[in-house]
C-alpha positions as a Markdown table, in Angstrom:
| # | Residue | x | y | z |
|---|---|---|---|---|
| 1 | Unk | 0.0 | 0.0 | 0.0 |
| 2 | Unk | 1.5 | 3.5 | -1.0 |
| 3 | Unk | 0.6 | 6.8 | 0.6 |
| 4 | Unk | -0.9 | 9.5 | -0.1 |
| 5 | Unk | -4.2 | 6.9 | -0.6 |
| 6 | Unk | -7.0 | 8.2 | -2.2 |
| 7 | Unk | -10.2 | 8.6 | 0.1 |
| 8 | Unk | -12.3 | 11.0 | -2.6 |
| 9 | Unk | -11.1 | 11.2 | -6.0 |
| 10 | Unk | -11.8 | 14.9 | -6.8 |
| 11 | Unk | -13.4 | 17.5 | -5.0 |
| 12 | Unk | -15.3 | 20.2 | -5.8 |
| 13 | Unk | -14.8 | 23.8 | -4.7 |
| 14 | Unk | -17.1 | 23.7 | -2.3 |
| 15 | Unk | -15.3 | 20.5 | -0.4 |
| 16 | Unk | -12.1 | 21.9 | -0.6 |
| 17 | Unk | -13.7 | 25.4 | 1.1 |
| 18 | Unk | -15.5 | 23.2 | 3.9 |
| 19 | Unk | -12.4 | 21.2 | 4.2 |
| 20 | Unk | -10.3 | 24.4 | 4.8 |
| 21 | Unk | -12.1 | 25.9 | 7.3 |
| 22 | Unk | -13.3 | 23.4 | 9.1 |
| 23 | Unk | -10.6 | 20.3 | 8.9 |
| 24 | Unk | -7.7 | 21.7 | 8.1 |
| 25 | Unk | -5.4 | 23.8 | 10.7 |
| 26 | Unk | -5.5 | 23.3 | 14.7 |
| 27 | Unk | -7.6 | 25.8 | 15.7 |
| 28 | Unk | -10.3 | 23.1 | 17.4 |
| 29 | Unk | -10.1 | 20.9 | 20.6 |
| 30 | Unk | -8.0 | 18.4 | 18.0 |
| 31 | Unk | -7.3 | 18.4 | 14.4 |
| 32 | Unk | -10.3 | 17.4 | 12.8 |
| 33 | Unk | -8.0 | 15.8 | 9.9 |
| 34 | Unk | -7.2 | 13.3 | 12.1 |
| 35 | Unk | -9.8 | 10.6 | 13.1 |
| 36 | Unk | -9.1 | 8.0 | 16.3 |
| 37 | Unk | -9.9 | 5.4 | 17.9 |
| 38 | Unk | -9.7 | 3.4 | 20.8 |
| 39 | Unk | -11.1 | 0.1 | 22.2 |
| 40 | Unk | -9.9 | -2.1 | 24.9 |
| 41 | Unk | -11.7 | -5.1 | 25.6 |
| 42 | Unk | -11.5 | -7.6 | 28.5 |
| 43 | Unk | -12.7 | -10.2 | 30.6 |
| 44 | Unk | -14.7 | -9.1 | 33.4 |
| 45 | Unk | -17.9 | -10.0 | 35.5 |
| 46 | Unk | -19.2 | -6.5 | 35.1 |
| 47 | Unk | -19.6 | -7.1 | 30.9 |
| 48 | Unk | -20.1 | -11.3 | 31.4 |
| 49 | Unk | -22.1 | -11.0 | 28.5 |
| 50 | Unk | -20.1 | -9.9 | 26.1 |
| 51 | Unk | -17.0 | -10.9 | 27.7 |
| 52 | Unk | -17.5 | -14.5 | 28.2 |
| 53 | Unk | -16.3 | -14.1 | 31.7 |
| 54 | Unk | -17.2 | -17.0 | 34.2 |
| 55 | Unk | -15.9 | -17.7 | 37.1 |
| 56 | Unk | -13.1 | -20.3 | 35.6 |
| 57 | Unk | -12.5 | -18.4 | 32.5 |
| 58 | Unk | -10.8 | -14.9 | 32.2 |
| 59 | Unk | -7.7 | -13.0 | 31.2 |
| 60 | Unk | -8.3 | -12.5 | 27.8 |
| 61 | Unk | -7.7 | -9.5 | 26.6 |
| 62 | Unk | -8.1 | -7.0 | 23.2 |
| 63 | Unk | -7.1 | -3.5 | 22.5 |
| 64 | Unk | -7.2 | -1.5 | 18.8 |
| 65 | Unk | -5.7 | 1.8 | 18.6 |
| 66 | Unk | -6.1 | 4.0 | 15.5 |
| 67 | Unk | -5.0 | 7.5 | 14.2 |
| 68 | Unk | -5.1 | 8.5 | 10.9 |
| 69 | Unk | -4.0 | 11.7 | 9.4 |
| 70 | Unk | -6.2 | 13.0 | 6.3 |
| 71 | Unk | -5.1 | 16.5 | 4.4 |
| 72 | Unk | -6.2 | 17.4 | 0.5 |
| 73 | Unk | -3.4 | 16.4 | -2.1 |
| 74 | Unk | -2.0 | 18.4 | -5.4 |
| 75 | Unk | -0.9 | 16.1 | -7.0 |
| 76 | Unk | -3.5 | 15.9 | -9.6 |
| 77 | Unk | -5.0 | 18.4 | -11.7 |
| 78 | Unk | -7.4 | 18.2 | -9.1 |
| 79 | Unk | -7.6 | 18.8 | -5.3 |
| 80 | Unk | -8.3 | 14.7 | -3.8 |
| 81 | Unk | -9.0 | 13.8 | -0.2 |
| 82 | Unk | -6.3 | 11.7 | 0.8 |
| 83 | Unk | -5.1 | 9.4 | 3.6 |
| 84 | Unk | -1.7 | 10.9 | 4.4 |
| 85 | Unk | -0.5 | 8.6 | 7.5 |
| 86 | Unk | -1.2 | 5.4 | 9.1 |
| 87 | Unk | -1.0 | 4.3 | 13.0 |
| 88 | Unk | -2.9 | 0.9 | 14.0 |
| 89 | Unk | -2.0 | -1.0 | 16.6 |
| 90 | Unk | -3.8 | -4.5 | 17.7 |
| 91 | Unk | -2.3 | -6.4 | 21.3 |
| 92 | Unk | -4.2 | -9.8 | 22.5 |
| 93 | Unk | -3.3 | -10.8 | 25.7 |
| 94 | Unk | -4.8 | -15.2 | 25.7 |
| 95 | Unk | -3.6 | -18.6 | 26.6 |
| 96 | Unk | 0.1 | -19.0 | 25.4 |
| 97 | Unk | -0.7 | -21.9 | 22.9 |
| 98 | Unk | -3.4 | -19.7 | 21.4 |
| 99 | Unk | -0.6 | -17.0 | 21.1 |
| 100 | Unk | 1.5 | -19.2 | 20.1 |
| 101 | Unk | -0.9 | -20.2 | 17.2 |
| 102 | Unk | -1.6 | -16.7 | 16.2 |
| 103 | Unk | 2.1 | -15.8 | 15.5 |
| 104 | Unk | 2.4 | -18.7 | 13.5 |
| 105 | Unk | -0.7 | -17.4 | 11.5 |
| 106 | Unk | 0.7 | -14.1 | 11.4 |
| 107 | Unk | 4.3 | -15.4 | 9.6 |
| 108 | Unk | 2.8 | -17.0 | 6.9 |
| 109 | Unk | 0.3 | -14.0 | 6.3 |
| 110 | Unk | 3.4 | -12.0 | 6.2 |
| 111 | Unk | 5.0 | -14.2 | 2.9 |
| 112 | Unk | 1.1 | -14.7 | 1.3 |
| 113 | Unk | 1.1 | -10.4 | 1.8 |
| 114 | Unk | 5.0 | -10.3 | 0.1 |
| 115 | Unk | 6.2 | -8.4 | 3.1 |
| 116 | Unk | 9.8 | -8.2 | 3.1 |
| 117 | Unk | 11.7 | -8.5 | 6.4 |
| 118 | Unk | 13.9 | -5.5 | 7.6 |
| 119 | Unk | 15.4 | -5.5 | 11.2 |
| 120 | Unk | 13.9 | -8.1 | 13.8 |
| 121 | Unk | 10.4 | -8.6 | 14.0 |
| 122 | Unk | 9.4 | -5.9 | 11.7 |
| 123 | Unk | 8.3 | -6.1 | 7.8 |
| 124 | Unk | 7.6 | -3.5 | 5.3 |
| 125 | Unk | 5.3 | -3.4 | 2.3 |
| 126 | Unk | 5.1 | 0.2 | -0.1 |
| 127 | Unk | 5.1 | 2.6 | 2.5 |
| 128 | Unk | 3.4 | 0.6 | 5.8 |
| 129 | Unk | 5.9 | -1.0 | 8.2 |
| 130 | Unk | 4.3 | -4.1 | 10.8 |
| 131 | Unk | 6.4 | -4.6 | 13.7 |
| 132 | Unk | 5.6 | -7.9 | 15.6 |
| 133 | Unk | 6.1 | -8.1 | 19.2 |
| 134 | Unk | 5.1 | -11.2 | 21.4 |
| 135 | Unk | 6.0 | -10.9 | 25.3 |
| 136 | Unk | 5.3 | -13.3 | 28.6 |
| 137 | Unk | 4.5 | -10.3 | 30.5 |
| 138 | Unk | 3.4 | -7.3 | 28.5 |
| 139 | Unk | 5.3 | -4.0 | 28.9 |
| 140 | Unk | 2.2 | -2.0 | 30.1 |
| 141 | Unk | 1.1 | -4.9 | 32.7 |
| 142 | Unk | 5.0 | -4.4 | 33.7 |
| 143 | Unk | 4.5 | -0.4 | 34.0 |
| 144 | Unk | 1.1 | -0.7 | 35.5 |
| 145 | Unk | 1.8 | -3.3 | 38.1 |
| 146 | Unk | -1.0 | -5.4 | 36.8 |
| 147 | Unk | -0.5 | -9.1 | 37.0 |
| 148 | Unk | -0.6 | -11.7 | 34.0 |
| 149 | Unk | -3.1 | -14.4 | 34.0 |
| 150 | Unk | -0.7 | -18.1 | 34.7 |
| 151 | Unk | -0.2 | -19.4 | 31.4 |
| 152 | Unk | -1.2 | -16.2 | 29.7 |
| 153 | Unk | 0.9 | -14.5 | 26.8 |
| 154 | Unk | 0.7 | -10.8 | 24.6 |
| 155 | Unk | 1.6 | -10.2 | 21.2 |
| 156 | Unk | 1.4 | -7.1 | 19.8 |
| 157 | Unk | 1.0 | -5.8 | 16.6 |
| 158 | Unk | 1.7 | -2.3 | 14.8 |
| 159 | Unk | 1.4 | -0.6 | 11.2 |
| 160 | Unk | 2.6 | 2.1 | 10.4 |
| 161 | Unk | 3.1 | 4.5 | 7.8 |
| 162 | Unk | 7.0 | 5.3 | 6.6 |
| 163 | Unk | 7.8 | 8.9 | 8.0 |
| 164 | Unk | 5.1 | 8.5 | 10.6 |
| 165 | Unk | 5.3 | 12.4 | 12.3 |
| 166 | Unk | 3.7 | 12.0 | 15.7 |
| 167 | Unk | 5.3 | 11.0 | 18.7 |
| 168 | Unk | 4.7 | 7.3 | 19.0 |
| 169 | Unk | 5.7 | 7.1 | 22.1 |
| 170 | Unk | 2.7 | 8.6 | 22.9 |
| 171 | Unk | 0.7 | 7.0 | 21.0 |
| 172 | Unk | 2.1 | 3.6 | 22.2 |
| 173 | Unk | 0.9 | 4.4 | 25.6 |
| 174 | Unk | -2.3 | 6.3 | 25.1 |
| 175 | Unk | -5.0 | 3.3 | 24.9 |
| 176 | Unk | -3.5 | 1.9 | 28.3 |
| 177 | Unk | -3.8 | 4.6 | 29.7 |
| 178 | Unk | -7.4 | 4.5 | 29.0 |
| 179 | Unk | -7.7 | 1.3 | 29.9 |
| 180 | Unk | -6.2 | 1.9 | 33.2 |
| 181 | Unk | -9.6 | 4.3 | 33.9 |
| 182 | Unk | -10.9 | 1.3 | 33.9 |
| 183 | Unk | -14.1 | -0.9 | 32.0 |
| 184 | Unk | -17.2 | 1.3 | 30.6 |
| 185 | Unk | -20.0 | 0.0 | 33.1 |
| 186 | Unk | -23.7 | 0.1 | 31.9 |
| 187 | Unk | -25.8 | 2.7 | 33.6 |
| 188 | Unk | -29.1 | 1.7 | 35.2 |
| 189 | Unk | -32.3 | 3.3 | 33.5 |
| 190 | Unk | -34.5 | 4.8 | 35.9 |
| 191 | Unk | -38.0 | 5.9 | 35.0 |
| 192 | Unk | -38.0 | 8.6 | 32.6 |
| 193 | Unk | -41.5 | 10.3 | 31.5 |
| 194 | Unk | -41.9 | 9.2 | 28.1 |
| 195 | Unk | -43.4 | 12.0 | 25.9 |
| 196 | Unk | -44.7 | 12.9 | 22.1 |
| 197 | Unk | -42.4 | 16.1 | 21.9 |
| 198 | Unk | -40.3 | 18.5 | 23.5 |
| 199 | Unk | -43.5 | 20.8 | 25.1 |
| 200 | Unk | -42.0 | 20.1 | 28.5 |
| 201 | Unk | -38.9 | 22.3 | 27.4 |
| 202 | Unk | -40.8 | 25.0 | 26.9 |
| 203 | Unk | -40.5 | 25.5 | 30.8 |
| 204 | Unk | -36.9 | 25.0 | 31.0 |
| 205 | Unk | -35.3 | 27.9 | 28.4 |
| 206 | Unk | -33.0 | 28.1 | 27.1 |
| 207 | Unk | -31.3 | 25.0 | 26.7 |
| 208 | Unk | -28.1 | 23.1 | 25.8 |
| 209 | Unk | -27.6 | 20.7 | 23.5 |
| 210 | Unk | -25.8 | 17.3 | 23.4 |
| 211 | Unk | -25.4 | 15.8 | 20.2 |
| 212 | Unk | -24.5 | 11.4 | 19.8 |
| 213 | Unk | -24.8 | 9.8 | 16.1 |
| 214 | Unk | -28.4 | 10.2 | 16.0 |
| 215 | Unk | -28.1 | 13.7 | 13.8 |
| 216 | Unk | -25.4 | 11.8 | 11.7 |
| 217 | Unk | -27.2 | 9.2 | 11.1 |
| 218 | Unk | -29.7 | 10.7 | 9.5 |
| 219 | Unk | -27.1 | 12.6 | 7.6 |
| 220 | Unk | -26.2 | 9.3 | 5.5 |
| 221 | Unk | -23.2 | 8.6 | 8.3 |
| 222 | Unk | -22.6 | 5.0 | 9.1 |
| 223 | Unk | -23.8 | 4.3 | 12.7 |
| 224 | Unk | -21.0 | 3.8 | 15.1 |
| 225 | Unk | -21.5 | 0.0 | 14.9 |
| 226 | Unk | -20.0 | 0.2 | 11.6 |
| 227 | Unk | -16.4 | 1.1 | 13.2 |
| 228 | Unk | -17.4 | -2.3 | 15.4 |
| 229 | Unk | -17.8 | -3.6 | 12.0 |
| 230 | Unk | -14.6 | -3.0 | 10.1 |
| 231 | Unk | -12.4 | -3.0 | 13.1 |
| 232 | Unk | -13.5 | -6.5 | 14.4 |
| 233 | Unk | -14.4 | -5.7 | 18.2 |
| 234 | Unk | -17.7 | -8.0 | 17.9 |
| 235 | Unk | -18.7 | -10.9 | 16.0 |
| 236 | Unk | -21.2 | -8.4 | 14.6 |
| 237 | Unk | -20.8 | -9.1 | 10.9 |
| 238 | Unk | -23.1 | -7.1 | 7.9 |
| 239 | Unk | -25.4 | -5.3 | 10.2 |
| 240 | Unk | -27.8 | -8.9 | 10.1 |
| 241 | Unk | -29.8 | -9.6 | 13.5 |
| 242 | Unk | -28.6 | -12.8 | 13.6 |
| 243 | Unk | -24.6 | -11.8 | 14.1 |
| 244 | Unk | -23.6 | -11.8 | 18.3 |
| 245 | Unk | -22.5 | -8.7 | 20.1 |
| 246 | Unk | -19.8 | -10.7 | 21.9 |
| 247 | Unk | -16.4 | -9.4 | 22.4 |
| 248 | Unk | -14.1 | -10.5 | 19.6 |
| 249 | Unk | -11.2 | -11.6 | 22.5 |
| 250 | Unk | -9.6 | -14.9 | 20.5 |
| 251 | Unk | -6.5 | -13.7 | 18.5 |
| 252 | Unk | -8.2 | -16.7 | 15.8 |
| 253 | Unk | -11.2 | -15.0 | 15.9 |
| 254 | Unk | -9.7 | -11.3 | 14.8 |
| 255 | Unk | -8.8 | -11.3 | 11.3 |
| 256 | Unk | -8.8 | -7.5 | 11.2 |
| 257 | Unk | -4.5 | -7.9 | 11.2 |
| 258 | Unk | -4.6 | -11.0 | 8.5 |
| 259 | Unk | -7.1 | -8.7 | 6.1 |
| 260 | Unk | -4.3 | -6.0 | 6.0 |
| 261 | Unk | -1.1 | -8.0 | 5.4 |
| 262 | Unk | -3.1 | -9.9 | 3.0 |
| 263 | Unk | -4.5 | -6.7 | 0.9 |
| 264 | Unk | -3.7 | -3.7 | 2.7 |
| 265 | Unk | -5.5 | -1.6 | -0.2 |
| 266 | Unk | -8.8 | -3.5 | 0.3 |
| 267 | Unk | -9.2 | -3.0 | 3.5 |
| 268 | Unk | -8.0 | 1.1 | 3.3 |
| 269 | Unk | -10.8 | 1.6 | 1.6 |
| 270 | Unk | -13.1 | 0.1 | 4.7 |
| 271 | Unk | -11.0 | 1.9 | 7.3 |
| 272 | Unk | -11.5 | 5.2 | 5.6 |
| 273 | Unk | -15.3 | 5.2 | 4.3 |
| 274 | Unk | -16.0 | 6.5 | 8.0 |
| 275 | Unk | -14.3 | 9.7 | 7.4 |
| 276 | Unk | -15.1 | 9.9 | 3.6 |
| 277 | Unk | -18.9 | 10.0 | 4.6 |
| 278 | Unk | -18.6 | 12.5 | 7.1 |
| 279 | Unk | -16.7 | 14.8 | 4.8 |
| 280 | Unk | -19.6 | 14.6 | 2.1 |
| 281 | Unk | -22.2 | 14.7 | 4.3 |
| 282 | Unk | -24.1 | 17.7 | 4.4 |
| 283 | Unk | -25.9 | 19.3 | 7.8 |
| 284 | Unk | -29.9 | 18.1 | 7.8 |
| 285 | Unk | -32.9 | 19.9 | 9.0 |
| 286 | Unk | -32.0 | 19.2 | 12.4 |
| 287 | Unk | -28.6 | 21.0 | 12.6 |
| 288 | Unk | -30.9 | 24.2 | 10.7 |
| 289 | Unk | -33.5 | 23.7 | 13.2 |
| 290 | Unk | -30.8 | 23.8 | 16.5 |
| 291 | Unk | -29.2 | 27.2 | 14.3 |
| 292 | Unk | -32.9 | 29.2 | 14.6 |
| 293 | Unk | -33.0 | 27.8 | 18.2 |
| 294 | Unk | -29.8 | 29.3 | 18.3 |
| 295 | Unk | -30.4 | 32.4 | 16.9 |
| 296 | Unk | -33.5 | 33.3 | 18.7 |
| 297 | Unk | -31.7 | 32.8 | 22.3 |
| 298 | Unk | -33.4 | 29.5 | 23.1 |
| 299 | Unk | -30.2 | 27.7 | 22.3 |
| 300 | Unk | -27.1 | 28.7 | 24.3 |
| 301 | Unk | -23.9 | 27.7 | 24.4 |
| 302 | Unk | -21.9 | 25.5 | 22.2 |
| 303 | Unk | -23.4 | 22.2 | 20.7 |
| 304 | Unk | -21.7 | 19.1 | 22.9 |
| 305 | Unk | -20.7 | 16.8 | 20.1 |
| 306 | Unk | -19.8 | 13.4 | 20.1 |
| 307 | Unk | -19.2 | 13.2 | 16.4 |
| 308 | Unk | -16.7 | 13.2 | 13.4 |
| 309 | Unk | -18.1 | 15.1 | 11.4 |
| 310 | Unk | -18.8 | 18.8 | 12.4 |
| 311 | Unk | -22.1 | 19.1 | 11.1 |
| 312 | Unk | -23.0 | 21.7 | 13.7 |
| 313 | Unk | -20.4 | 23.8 | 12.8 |
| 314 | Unk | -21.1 | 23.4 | 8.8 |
| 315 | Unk | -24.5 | 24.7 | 9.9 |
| 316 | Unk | -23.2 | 27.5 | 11.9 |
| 317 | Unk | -23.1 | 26.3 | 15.4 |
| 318 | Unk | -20.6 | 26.9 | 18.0 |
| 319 | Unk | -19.4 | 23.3 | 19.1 |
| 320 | Unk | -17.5 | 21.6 | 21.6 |
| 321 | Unk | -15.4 | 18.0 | 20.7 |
| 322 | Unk | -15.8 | 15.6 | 23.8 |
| 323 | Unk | -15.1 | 12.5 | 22.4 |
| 324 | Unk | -11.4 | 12.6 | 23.4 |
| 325 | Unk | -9.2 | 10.3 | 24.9 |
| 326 | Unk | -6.7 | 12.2 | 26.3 |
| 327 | Unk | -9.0 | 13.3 | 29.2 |
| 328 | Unk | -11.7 | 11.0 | 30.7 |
| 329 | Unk | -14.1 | 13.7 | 31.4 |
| 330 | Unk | -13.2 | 16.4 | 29.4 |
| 331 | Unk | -14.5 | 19.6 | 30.6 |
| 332 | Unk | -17.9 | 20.9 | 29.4 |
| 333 | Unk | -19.3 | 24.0 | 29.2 |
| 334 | Unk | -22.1 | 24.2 | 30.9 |
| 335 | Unk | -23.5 | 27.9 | 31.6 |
| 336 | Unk | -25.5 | 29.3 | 34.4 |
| 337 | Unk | -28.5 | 30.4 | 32.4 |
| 338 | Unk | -28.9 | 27.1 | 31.0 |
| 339 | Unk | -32.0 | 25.1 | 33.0 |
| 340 | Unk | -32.2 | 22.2 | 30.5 |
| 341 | Unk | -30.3 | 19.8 | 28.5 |
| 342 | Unk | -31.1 | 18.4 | 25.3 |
| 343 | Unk | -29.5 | 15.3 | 24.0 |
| 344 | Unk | -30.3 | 14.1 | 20.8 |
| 345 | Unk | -29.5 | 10.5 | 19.4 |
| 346 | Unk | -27.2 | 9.7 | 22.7 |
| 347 | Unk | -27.2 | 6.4 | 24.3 |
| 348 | Unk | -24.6 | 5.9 | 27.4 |
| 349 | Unk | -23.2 | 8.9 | 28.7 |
| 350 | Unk | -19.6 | 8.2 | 28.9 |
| 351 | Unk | -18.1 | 11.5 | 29.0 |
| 352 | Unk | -20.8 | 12.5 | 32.2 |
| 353 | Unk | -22.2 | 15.7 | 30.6 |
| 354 | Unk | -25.8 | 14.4 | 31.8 |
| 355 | Unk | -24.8 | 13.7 | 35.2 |
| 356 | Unk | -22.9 | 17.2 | 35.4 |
| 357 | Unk | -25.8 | 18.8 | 34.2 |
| 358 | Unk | -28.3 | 17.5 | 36.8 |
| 359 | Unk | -25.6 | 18.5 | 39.6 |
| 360 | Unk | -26.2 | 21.9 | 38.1 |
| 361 | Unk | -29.4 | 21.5 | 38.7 |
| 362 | Unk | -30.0 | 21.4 | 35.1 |
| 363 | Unk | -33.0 | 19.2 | 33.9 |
| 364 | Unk | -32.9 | 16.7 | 31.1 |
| 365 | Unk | -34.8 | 15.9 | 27.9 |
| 366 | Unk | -33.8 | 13.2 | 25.3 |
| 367 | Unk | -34.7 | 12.7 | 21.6 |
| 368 | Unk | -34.6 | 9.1 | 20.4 |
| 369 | Unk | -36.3 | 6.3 | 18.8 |
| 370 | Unk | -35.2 | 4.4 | 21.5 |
| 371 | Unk | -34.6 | 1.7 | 18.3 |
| 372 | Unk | -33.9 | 1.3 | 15.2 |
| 373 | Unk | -34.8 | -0.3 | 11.7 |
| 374 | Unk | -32.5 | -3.1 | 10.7 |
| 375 | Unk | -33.4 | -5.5 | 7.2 |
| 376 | Unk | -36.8 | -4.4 | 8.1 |
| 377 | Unk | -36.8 | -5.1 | 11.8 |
| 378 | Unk | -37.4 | -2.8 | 14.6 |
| 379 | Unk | -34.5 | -3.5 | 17.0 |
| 380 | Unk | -35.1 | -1.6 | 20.6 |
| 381 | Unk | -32.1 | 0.3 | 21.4 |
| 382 | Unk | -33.1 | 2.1 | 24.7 |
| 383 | Unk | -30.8 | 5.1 | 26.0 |
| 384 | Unk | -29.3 | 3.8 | 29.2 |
| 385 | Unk | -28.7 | 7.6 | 31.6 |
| 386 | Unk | -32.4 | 8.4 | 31.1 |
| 387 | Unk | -33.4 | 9.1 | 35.2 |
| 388 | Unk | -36.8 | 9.7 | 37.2 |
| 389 | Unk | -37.4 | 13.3 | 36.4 |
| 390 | Unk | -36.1 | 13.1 | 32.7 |
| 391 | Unk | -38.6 | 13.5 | 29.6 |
| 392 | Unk | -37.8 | 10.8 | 26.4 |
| 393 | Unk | -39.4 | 11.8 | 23.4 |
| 394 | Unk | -39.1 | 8.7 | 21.4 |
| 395 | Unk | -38.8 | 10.4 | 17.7 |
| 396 | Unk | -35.8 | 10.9 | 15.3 |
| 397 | Unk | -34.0 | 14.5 | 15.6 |
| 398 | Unk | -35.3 | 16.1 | 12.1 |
| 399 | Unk | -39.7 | 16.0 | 13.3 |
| 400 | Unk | -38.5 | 16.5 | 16.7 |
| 401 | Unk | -36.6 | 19.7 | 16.7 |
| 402 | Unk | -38.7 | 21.2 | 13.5 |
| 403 | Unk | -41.9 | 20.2 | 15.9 |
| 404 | Unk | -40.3 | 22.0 | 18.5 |
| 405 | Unk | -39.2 | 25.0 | 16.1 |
| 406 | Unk | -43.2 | 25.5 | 15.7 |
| 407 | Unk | -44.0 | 25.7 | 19.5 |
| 408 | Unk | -42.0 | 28.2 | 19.8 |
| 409 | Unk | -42.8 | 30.1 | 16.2 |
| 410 | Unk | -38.9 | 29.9 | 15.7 |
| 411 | Unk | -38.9 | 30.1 | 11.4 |
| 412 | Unk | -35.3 | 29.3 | 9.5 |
């Protein structure tokens, strides 16, 4: 695979001006030409479910760390949306024979994928580099003090691109750090008052706003579970019913590493539509709905995103990037004259902007189907933080907010 890869072929001049002021530079919380992502997965009795934990089997462990770098490229008569630089790095901490097994796996992959060998346990191919790294007790358990299952092994593998310019170093020890905040555990629904629309807002003006993939979803973006998808953390498979949400923890079971060295190209293309569709997507009724909110003083503050794809912005909205993992909570801005919170298309709230809100005193209103269609099928997908005291109005964000836009004779 060579680099600069090409995400979009040709832009127009409209792309390039939307990728220049709102992509390009560092004048946000982070570059928003870089898109990353972490998960770390693990045994545990808090996520049995999905972890396979019992109380004879445990240890396993998964983490997937990915930045990549995106900028517009020249070199073509005309301006292309490129993938400039590569980081991905996969570690599976299992039984030793099963680790044993997998770097077996990984060394004939590596002649199949006519990777060349340069120093020790590293290859190259174009412009990617894999290093391969197996350990009996990892580096990270070493620094953390954090003990290695008996009979337990790591291996570790990283791509990435030649001339790679950040610090890997901090890179290498950003998803343990996260992991060291400990495992995601699901909140317990209370018993929200379940509403039509947002009339019970009217009493709680002006609001903020809290946005999850609901309004990008209904921008053409691929749902989150999409990432889940391409980068192998769940036996999820095609967005079919019928495919488990179970932890992909098995180094047999991941093929995410064996997909690259086989065809890096192929799968580039999968590791970049993400970022491709929230480039071309456009803001939707909602985000000009939230703007007249906006503009007639109902809306305050910046729009809380959790999303790639700065839609708010496009539409004119001050925003705020929390979806960062350099800071568990990242701070928030919630202001004084706010009495309400609006969160549209949210589902868990890991970064605690509902909680900090109700310490303010703040009340909260949700807008979600609470679902969603899949091959025909109506699968119930209910928001886990909603509390006694909270209103869910079980809609999607475009009727909800224009609905709302009416009671309060707010026109765009």
């Amino acid at each position: 695979m060579y680099l600069p890869y090409p995400v979009i072929e040709q832009l127009s001049e409209s792309q390039v001006a939307t990728w220049n002021r709102h992509f390009a530079g560092d004048g946000h919380e982070r570059p928003r030409s870089v898109e990353e992502g972490i998960w770390r997965r693990t045994q545990d009795p808090a996520n049995a479910e999905q972890s396979g934990w019992t109380e004879d089997a445990s240890g396993r462990r998964r983490v997937v760390h990915y930045r990549y770098d995106y900028a517009l490229n020249y070199t073509f008569p005309v301006p292309r949306l490129v993938l400039s630089e590569l980081y991905l790095y996969v570690s599976h901490t299992a039984p030793a024979e099963e680790i044993r097994a997998y770097a077996q796996s990984l060394r004939i992959w590596l002649d199949e994928g006519r990777w060349k060998p340069q120093q020790p346990g590293t290859w190259q191919r174009g412009d990617l580099s894999v290093t391969v790294a197996e350990f009996d007790v990892h580096p990270q358990d070493e620094r953390a003090d954090r003990a290695t299952p008996e009979g337990f092994r790591s291996l570790d593998v990283r791509f990435t691109s030649e001339g790679y310019s950040s610090p890997v170093r901090t890179l290498r020890n950003l998803p343990w750090d996260v992991l060291a905040g400990g495992i995601r555990i699901k909140e317990q629904r209370g018993n929200p008052t379940i509403s039509d629309d947002l009339t019970g807002i009217l009493d709680f003006l002006p609001f903020q706003v809290e946005v999850g993939c609901g309004t990008s979803i209904e921008a053409g973006i691929p749902p989150l579970h999409y990432l889940h998808e391409v980068y192998r953390v769940t036996a999820r498979k095609d967005n079919t019913l019928t495919q488990s949400h179970a932890f992909t923890l098995s180094p047999q079971a991941d093929t995410l590493v064996q997909e690259l060295l086989l065809n890096a190209p192929a799968k580039a293309e999968d590791l970049t539509r993400m970022f491709a569709q929230c480039f071309i997507a456009e803001p939707t009724p909602a985000h000009t709905a939230l703007k007249a909110l906006h503009d007639a003083g109902h809306v305050v503050g910046p729009v809380i995103t959790h999303n790639f794809d700065v839609l708010s912005a496009r539409a004119g909205l001050p925003e705020v990037f929390v979806r960062r993992y350099d800071q568990k909570i990242p701070p928030v801005p919630l202001l004084d004259e706010a009495r309400s919170l609006l969160v549209i298309g949210l589902h868990a709230d890991r970064r605690a902007v509902q909680a900090r809100a109700r310490a303010k005193g703040m009340r909260i209103f949700y807008v979600d189907p609470e679902g969603l269609m899949e091959n025909g099928v109506f699968k119930e997908y209910p928001i886990e933080g909603a509390r006694e005291g909270d209103t869910v109005v079980r809609a999607a964000a475009i009727p909800a907010l224009n609905r709302l836009r009416e009671l309060l004779a707010v026109t765009v």
